[in-house]
C-alpha positions as CSV (number, residue, x, y, z in Angstrom):
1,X,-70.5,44.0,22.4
2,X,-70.1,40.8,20.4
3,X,-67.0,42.5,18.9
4,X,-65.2,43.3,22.4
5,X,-65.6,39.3,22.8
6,X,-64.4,38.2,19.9
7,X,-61.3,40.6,19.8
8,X,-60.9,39.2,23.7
9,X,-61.2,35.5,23.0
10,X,-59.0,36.3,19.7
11,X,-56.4,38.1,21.9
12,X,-56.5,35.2,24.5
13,X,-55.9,32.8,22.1
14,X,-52.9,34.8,19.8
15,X,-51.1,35.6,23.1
16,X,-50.1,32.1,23.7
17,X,-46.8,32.1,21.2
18,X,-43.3,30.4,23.1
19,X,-42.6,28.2,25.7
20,X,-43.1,29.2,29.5
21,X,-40.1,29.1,31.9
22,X,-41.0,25.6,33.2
23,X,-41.2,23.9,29.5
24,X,-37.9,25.3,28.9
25,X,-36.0,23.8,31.7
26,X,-37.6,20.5,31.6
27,X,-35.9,20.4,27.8
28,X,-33.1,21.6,29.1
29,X,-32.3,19.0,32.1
30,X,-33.6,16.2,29.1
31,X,-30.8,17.4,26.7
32,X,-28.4,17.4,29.5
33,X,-28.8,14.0,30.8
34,X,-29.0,12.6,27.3
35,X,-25.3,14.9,27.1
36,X,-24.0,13.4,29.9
37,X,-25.1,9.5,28.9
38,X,-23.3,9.5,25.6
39,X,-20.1,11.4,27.1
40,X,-20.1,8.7,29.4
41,X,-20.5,6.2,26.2
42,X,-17.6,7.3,24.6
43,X,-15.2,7.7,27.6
44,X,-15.9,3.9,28.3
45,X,-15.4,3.2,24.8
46,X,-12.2,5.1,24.7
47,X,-10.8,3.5,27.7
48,X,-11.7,-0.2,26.4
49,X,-10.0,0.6,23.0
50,X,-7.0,1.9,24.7
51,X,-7.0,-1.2,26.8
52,X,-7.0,-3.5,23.9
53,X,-4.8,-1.2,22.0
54,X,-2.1,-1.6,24.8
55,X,-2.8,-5.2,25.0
56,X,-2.5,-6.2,21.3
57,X,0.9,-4.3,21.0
58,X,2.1,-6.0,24.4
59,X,1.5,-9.4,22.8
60,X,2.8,-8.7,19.2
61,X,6.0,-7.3,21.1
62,X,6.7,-10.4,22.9
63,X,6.2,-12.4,20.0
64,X,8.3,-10.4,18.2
65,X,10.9,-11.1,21.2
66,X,10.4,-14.8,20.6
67,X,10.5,-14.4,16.7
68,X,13.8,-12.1,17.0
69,X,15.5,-14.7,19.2
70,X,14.8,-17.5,16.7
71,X,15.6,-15.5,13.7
72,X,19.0,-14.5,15.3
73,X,20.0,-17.0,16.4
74,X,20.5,-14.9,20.3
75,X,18.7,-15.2,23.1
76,X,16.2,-11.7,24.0
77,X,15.1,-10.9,27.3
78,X,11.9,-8.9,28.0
79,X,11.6,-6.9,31.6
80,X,8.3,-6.1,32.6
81,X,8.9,-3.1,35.3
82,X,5.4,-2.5,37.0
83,X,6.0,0.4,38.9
84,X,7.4,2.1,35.8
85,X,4.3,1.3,33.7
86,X,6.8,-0.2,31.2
87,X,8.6,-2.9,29.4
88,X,11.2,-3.4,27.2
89,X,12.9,-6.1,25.3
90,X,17.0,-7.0,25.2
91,X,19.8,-9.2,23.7
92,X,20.6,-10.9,26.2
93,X,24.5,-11.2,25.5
94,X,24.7,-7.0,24.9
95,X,22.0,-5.5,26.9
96,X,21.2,-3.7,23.9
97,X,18.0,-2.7,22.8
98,X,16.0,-4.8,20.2
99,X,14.9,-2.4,17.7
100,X,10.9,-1.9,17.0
101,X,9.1,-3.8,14.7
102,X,7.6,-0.6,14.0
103,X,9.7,2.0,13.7
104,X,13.2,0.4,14.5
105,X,14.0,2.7,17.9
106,X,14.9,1.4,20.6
107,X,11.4,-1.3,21.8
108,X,10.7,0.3,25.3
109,X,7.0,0.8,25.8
110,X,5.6,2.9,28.6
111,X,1.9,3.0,29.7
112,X,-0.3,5.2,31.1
113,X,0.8,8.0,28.8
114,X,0.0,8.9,24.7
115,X,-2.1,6.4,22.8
116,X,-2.2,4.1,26.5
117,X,-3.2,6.6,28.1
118,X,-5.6,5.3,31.6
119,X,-3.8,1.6,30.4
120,X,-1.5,0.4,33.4
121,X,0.3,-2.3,33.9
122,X,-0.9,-3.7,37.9
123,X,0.9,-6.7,38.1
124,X,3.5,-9.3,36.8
125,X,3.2,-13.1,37.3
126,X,7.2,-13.4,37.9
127,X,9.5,-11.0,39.3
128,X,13.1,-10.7,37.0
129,X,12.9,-11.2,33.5
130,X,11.3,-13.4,30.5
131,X,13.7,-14.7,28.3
132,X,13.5,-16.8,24.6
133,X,16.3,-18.9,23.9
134,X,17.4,-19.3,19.9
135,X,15.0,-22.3,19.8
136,X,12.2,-20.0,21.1
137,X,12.0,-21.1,24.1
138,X,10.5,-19.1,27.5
139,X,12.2,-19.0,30.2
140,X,11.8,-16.9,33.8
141,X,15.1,-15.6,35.1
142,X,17.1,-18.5,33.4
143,X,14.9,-21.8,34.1
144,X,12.1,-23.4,32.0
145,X,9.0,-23.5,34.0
146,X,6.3,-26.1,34.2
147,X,2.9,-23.8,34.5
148,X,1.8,-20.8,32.3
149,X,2.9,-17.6,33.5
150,X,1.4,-14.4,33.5
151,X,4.0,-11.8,32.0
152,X,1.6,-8.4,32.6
153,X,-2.2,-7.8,33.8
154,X,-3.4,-4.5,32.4
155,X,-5.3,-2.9,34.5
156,X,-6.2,-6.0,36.7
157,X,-8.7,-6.6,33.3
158,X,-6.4,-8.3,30.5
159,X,-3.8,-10.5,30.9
160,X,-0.7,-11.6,28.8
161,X,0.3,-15.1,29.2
162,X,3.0,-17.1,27.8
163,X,2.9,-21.5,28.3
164,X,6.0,-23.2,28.7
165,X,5.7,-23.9,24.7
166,X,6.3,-20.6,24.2
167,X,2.9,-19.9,23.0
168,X,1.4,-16.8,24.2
169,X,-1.9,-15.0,24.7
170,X,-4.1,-12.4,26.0
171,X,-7.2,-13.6,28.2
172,X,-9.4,-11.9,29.7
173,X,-9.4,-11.9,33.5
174,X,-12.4,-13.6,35.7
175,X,-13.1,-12.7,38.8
176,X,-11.3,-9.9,40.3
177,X,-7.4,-9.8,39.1
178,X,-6.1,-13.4,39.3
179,X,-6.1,-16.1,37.1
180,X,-6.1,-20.0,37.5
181,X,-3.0,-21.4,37.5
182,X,0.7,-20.5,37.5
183,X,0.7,-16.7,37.3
């Protein structure tokens, strides 16, 4: 009889080997919310870098505009077209294309598409077009202006904005889309 016990309590206590049903699932809704946090993560991450990614090129470009214009000798116009998710940069006198810093085509960028892809371009602070005279000079559809102007807000989040010096910059926007002065 003491045998048939201790082959029992041996049996009861080998049998246990696995996880049960319940255990299994609880891991399993653990692992997935932990999934789901860092694919959140990176999508946010992604988004921001294409943000400043399309931010950084918009402000290199128009101070390429500005450089080109001085270099020349020619005034360059840059049109910012916010329903197209676009802008590109002119001689003035020809209408012809400026050529890329970086890889000499034709300097059109487009957003919302490719590397900027989720980056758009919601607003403009003038309507008509940004122009740098051979002395580097901005100017809005042919006049000097006294305020800083806002040339593109990226997704209502970054802004591009140019002084009446000609210096220009990206800020970051406070406070729902707008910014202080001028744009």
């Amino acid at each position: 009889m003491i045998s048939h016990i201790k082959h029992v309590r041996r049996g009861f206590l080998c049998s246990k080997k696995g996880f049960t049903l319940v255990e299994l699932i609880v891991v399993m809704v653990i692992v997935a919310a932990f999934t789901g946090a860092i694919g959140i993560s990176v999508d946010s991450v992604n988004r921001n870098t294409r943000l400043s990614n399309a931010a950084t090129r918009a402000l290199a470009d128009v101070r390429y505009a500005q450089e080109m214009a001085m270099t020349y000798g020619r005034e360059v116009d840059v049109f910012v077209t916010v329903g197209s998710n676009k802008y590109e940069v002119k001689w003035h006198d020809t209408g012809a294309y400026v050529p890329s810093s970086l890889d000499g085509s034709d300097l059109i960028v487009t957003f919302n598409q490719g590397d900027y892809s989720g980056v758009t371009i919601t607003s403009s602070g003038f309507a008509g077009r940004l122009s740098f005279t051979s002395k580097g000079e901005p100017w809005i559809n042919g006049s000097s202006f006294g305020l800083e102007k806002s040339v593109m807000f990226l997704n209502s989040e970054i802004h591009l904005v140019i002084y009446p010096s000609g210096y220009s910059v990206l800020e970051k926007t406070v406070g729902g889309g707008g910014c202080s002065s001028g744009c």
